[in-house]
NUMIPA-291133 format. One record per residue: residue in three letters; x, y, z of N, C-alpha, C in turn. Coordinates in Angstrom, 1 decimal. Atoms other than C-alpha are relative to their C-alpha. Layout:
<sites>
+-----+--------+--------+--------+--------+--------+--------+--------+--------+--------+
|  aa |    nxx |    nyy |    nzz |   caxx |   cayy |   cazz |    cxx |    cyy |    czz |
+-----+--------+--------+--------+--------+--------+--------+--------+--------+--------+
| ala |      X |      Y |      Z |      X |      Y |      Z |      X |      Y |      Z |
...
+-----+--------+--------+--------+--------+--------+--------+--------+--------+--------+
</sites>
This chain:
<sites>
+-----+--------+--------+--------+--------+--------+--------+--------+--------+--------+
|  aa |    nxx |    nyy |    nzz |   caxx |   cayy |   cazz |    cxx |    cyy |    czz |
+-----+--------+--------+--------+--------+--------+--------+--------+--------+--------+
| unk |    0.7 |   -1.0 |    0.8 |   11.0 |  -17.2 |   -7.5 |    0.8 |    1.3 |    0.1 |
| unk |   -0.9 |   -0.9 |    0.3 |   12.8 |  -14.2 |   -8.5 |   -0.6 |    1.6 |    0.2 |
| unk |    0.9 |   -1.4 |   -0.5 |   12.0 |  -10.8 |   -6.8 |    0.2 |    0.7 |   -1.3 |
| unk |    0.2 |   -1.1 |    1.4 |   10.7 |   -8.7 |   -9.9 |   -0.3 |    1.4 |    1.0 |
| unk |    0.6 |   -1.8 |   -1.1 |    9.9 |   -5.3 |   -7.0 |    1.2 |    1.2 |   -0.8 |
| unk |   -0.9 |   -1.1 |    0.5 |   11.7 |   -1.9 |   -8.5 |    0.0 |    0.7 |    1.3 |
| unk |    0.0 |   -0.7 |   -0.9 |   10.5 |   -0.4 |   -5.2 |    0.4 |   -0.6 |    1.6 |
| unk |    0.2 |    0.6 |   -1.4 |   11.5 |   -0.9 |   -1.5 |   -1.2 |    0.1 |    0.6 |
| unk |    1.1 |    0.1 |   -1.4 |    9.4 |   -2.4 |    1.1 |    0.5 |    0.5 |    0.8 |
| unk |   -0.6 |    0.0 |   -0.9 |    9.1 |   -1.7 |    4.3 |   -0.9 |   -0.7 |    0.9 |
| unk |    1.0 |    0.7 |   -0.6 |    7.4 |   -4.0 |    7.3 |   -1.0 |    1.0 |    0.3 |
| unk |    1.0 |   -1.2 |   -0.7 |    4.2 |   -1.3 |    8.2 |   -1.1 |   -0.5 |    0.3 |
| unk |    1.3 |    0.7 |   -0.6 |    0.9 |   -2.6 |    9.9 |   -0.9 |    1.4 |    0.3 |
| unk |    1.0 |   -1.6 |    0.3 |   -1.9 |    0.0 |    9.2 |   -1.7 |   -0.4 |   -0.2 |
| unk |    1.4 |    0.4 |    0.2 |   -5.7 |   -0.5 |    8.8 |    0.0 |    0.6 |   -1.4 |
| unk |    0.1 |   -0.4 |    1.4 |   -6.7 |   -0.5 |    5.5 |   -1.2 |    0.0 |   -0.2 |
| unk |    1.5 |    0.3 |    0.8 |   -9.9 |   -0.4 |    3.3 |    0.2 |   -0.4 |   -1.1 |
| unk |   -0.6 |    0.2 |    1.6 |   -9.8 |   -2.0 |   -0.2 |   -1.4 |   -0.3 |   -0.3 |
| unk |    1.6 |   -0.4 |    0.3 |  -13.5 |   -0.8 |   -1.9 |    0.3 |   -0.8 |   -1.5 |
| unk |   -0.2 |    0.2 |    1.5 |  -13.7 |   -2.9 |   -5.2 |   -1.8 |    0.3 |   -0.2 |
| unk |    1.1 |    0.1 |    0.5 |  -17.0 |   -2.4 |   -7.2 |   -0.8 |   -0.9 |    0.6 |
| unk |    0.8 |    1.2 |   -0.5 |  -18.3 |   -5.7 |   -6.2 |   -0.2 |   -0.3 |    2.0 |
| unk |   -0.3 |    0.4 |   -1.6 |  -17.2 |   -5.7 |   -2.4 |    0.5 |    1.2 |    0.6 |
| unk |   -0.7 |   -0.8 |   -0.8 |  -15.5 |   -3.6 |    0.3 |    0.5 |   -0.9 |    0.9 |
| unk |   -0.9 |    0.3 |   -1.1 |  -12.9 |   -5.2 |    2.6 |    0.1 |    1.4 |    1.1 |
| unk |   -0.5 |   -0.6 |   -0.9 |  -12.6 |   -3.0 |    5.7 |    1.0 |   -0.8 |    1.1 |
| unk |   -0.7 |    1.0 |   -1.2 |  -10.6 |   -3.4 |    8.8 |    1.2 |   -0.5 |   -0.1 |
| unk |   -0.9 |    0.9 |    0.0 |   -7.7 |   -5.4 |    7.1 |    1.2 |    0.8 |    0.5 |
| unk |   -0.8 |   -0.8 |   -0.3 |   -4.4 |   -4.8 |    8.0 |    1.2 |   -0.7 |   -0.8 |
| unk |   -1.1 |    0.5 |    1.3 |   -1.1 |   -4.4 |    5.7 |    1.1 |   -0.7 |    0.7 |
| unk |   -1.5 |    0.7 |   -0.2 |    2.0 |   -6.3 |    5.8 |    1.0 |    0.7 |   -0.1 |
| unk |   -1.1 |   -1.0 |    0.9 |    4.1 |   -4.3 |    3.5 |   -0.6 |    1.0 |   -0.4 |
| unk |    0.4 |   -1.3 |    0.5 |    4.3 |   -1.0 |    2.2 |    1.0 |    0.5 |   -1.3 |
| unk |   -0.9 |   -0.9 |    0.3 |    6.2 |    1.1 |   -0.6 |   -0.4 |    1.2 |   -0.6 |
| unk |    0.2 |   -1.2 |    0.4 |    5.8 |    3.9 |   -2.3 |   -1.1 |   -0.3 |   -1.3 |
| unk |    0.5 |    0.1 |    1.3 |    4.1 |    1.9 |   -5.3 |   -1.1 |   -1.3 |    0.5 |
| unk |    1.1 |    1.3 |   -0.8 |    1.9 |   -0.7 |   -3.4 |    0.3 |   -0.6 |    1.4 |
| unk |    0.3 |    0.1 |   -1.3 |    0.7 |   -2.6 |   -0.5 |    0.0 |   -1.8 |    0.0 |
| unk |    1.0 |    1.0 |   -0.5 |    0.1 |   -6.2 |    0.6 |   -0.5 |   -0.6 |    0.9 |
| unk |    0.9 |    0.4 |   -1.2 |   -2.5 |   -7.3 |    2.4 |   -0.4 |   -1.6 |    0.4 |
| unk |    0.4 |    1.9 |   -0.3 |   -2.6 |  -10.8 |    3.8 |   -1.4 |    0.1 |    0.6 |
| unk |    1.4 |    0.4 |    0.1 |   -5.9 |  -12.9 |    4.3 |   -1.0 |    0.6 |   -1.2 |
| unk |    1.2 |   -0.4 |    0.8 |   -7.6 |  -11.0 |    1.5 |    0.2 |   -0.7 |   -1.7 |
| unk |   -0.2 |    1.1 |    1.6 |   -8.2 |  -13.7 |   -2.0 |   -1.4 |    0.5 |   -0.5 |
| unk |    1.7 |    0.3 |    0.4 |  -11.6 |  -14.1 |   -4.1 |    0.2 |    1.3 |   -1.1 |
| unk |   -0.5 |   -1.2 |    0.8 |   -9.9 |  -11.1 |   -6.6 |    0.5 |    0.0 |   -1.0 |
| unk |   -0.8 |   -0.1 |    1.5 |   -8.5 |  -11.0 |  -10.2 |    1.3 |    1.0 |   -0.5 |
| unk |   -1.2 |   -0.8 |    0.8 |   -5.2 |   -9.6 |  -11.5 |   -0.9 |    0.7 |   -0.6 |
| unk |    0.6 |   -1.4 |    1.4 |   -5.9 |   -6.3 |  -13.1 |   -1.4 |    0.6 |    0.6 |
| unk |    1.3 |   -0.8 |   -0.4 |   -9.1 |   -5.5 |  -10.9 |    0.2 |    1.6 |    0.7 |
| unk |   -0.1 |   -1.6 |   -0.4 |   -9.1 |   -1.7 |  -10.0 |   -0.9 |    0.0 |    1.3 |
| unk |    0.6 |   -0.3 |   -1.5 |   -9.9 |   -0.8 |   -6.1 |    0.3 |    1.3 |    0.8 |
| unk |   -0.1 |   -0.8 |   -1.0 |  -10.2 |    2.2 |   -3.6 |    0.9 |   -0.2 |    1.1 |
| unk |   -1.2 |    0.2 |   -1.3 |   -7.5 |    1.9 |   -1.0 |    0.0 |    1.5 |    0.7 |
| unk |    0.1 |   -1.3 |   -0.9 |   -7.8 |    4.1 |    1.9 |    0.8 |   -0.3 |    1.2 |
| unk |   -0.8 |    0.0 |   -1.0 |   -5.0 |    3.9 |    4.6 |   -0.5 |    0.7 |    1.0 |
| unk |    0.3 |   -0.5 |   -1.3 |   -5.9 |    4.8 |    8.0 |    1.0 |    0.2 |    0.7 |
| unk |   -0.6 |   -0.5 |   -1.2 |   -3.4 |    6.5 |   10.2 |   -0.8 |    0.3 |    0.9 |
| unk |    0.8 |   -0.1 |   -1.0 |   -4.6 |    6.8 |   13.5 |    1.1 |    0.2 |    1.2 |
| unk |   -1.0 |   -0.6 |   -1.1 |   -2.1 |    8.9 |   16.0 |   -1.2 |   -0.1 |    1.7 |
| unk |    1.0 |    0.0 |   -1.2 |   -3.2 |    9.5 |   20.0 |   -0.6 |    1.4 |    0.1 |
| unk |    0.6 |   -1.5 |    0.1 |   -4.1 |   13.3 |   18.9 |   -1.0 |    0.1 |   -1.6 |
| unk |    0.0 |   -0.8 |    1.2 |   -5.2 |   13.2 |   15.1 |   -0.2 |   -1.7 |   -1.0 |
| unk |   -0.2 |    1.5 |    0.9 |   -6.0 |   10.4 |   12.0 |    0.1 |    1.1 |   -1.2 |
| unk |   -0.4 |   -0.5 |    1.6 |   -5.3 |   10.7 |    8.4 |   -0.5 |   -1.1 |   -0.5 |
| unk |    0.8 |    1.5 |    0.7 |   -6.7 |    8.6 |    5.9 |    1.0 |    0.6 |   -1.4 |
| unk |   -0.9 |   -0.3 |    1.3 |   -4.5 |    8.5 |    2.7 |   -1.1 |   -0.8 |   -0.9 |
| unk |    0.9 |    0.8 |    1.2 |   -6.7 |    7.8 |   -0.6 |    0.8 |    0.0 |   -1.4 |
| unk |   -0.8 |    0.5 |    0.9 |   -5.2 |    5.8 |   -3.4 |   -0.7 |   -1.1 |   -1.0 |
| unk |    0.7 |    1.2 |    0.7 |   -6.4 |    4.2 |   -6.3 |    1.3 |   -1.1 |   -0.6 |
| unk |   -0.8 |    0.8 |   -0.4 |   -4.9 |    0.8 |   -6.8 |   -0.7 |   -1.2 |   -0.9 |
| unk |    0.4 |    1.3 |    1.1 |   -5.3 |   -2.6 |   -9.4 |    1.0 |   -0.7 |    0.7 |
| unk |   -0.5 |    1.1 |    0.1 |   -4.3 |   -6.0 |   -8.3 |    0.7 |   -0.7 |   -0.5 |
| unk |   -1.2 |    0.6 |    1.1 |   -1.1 |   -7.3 |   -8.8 |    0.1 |   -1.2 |    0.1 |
| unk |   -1.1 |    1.3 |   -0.2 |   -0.7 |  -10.4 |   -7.3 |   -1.0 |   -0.7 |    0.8 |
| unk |    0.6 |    0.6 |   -1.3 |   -3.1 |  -12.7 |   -5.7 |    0.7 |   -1.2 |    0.1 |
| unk |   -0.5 |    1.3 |   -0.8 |   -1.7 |  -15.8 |   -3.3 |   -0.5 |   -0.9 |    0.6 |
| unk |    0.7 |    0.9 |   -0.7 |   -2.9 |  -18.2 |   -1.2 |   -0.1 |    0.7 |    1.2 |
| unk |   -0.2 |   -0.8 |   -1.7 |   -1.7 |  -15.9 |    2.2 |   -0.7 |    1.5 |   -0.3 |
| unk |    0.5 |   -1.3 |    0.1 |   -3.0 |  -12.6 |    0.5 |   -0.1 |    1.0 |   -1.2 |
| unk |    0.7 |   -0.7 |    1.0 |   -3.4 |  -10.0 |   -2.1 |    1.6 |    1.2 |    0.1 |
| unk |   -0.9 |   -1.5 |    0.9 |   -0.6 |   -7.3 |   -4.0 |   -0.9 |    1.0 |   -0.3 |
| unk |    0.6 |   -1.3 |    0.4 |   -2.2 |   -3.9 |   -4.5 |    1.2 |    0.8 |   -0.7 |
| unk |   -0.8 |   -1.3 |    1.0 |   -0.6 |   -1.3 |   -7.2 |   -0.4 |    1.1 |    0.6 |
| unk |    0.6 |   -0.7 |   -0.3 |   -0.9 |    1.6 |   -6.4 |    0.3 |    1.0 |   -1.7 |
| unk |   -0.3 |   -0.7 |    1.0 |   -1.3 |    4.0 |   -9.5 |   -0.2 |    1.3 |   -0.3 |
| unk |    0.2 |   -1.7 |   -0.1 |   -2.6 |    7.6 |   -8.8 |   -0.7 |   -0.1 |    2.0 |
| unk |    0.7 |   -1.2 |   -1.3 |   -2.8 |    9.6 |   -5.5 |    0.2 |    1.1 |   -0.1 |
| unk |    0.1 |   -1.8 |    0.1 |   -3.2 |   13.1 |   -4.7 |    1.4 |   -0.1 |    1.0 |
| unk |   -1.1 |   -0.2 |   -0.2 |    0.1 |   15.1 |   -4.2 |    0.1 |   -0.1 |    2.2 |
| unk |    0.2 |   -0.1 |   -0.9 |   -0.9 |   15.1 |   -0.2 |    0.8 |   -1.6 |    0.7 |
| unk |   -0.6 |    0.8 |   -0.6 |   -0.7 |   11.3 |    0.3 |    0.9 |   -0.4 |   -0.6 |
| unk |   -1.5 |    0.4 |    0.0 |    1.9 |   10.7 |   -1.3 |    0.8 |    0.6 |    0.5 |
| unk |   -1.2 |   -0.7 |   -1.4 |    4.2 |   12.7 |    1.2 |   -0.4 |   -0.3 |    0.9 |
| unk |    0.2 |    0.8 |   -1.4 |    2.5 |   11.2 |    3.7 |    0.5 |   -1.4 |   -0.1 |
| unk |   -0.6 |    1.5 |    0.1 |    3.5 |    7.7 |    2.3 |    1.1 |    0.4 |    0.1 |
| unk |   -1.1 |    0.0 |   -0.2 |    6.7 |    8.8 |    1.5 |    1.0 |    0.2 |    1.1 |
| unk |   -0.1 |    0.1 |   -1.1 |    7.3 |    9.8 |    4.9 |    0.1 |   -1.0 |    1.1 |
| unk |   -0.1 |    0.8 |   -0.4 |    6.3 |    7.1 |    6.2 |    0.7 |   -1.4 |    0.1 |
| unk |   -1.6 |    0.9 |    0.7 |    8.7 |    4.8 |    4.2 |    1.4 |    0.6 |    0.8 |
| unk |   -1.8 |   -0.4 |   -0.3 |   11.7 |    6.7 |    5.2 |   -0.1 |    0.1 |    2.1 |
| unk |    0.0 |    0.1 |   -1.5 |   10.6 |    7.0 |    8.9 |    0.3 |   -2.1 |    0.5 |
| unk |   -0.1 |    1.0 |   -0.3 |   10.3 |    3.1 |    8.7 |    1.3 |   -0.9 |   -0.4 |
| unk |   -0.8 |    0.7 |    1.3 |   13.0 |    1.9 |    6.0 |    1.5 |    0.2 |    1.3 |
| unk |   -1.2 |   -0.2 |   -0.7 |   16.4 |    0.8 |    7.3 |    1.1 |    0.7 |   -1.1 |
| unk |   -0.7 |   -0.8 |    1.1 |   17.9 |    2.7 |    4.1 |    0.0 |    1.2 |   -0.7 |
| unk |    0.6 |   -0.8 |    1.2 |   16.3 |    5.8 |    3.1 |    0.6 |    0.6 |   -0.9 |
| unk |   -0.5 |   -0.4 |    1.0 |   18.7 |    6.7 |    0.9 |   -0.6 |   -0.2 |   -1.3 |
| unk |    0.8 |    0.9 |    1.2 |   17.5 |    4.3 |   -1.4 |   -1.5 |    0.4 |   -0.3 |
| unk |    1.3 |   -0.4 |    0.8 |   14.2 |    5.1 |   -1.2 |   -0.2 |    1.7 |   -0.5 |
| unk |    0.0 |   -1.2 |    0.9 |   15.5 |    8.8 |   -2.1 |   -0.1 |    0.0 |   -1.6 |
| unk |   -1.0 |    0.4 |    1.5 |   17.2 |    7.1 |   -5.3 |   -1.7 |   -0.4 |   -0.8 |
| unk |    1.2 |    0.1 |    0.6 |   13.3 |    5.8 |   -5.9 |   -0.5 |    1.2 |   -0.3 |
| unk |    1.0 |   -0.9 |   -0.5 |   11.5 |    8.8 |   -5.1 |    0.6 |    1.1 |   -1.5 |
| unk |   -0.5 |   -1.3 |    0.8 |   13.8 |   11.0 |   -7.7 |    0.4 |   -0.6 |   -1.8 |
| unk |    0.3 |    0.9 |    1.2 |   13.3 |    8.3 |  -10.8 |   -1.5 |    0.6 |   -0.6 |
+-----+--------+--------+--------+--------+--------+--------+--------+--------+--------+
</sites>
């Protein structure tokens, strides 16, 4: 299968929440990360194109952050779930972004993203 991604991943493991109308996933935790989505293994039972709440949990030993992100289903699997991510406030996204380039073994690249 042919990687269609425009964005770099990076491996990140984070607590998530993913609120859809019908349900609330808490607790889970991600796989991947980029600047334009997330996936979260173990979570199925979801539809391409459904719109959800995504709320990232940082959690330092002084201080937490919650990044809020709204987010439609890209890709469900058998191991897990694609999240989009499509609007956040200018806040978490420099917290994501951040967190990309602190993780990424390239950040150049994900400058070359960031300035598209």
């Amino acid at each position: 299968m042919k990687n269609k991604r425009k964005n770099s991943r990076v491996p990140f493991q984070v607590k998530i929440t993913l609120d859809f109308p019908e349900k609330c996933h808490t607790g889970c935790e991600t796989a991947d990360l980029s600047l334009k989505g997330v996936f979260v293994p173990g979570i199925t039972g979801h539809n391409v194109g459904e719109n959800c709440q995504v709320s990232l949990q940082l959690i330092g030993s002084t201080s937490q952050l919650c990044l809020e992100i709204k987010g439609t289903v890209a890709r469900v699997e058998e191991g897990g779930m694609a999240v989009h991510f499509y609007e956040m406030d200018l806040d978490s996204f420099f917290h994501l972004k951040n967190i990309l380039y602190y993780n990424s073994e390239d950040p150049d690249v994900l400058e070359k993203e960031v300035a598209v």
